[in-house]
VEXDREN-2710 file (C-alpha; in Angstrom, 1 decimal):
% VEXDREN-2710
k/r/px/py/pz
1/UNK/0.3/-5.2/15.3
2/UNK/1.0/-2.5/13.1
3/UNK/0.1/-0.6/9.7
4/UNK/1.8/1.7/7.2
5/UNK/0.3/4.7/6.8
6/UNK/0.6/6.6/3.4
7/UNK/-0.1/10.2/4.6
8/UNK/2.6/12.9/5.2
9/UNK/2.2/12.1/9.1
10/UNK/1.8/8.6/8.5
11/UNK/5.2/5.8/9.4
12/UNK/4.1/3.0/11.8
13/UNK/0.4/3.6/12.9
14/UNK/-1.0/0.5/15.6
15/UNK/-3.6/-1.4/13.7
16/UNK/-6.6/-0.8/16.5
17/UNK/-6.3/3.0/16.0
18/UNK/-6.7/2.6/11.9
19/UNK/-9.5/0.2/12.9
20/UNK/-11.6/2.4/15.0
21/UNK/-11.4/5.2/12.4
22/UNK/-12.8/2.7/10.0
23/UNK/-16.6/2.0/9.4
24/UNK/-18.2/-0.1/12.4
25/UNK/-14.7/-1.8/13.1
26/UNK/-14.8/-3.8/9.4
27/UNK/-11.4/-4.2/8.3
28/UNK/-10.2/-6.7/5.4
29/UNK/-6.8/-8.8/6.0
30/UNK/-5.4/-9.7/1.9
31/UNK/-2.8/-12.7/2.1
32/UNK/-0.7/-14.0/-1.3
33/UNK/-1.9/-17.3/-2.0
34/UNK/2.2/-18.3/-2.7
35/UNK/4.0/-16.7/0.3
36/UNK/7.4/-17.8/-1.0
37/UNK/8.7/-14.9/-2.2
38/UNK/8.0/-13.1/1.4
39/UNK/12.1/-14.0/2.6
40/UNK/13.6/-12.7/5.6
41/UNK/15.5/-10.4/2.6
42/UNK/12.5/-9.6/0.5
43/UNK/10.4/-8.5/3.7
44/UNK/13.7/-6.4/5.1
45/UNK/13.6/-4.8/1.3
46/UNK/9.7/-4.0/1.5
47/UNK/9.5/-2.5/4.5
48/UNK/12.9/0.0/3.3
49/UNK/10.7/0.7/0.8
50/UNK/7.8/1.5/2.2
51/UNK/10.0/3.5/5.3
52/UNK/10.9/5.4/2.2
53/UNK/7.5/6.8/1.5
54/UNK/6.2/7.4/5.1
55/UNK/6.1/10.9/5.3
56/UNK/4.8/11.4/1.8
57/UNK/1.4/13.6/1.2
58/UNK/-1.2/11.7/0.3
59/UNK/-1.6/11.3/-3.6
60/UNK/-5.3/12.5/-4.1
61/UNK/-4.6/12.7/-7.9
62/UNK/-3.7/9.0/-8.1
63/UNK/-0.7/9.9/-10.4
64/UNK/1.5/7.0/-9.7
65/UNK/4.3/9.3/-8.6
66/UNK/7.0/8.7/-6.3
67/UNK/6.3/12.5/-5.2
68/UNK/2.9/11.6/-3.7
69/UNK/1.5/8.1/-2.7
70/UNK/-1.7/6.6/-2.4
71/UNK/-2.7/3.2/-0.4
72/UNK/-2.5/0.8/-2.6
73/UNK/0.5/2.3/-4.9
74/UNK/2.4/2.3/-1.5
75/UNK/1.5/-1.8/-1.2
76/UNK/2.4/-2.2/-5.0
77/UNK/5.7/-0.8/-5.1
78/UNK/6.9/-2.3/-1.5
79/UNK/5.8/-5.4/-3.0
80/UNK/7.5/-4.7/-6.4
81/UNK/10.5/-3.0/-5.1
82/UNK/11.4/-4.7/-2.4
83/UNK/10.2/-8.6/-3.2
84/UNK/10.2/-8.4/-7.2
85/UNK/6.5/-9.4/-7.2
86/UNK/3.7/-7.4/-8.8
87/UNK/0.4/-7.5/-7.8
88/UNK/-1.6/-6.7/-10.4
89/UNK/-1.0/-5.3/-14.4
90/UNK/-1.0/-1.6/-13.8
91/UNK/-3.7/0.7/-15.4
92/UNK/-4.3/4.2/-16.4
93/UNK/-6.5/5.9/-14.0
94/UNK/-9.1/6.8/-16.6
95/UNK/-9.4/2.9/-17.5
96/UNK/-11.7/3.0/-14.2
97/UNK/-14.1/5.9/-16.1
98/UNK/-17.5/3.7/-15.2
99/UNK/-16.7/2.6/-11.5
100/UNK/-20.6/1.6/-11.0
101/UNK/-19.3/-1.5/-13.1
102/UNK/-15.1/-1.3/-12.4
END
């Protein structure tokens, strides 16, 4: 299996590398409850999308830019751009001021 990776030498990373540079091998696997929307078309348009963004620096100013990226912008836009499905309502970054309570 593979991951994206949103870094300027990211593209098409294998999964067990991102793994082992994670904390004691934990690694969380998010599916959509409805995965209608995921056609043969929408999944070719995500994964343009995200191809588009692969050798992008890393966003460490969370600006929401497609000059930058970050993680989970890149997840949110291949989702939004290529299937037409958004995630989550978007938010200013200073709506997460207190993150002890988020």
């Amino acid at each position: 299996s593979s991951v994206l990776v949103s870094i300027r030498l990211g593209g098409w990373k294998k999964l067990d590398g991102g793994i082992a540079r994670g904390v004691a091998g934990n690694y969380v696997v998010m599916r959509l409850k409805d995965d209608s929307v995921l056609t043969p078309t929408a999944l070719s348009a995500m994964m343009e999308k995200g191809d588009a963004f692969k050798y992008k620096m890393y966003d460490v100013w969370f600006q929401w830019s497609d000059k930058t990226i970050y993680c989970s912008e890149l997840v949110w836009k291949m989702y939004d751009h290529g299937a037409g499905l958004q995630l989550s309502n978007l938010r200013p970054f200073e709506s997460y001021a207190n993150m002890k309570h988020p």
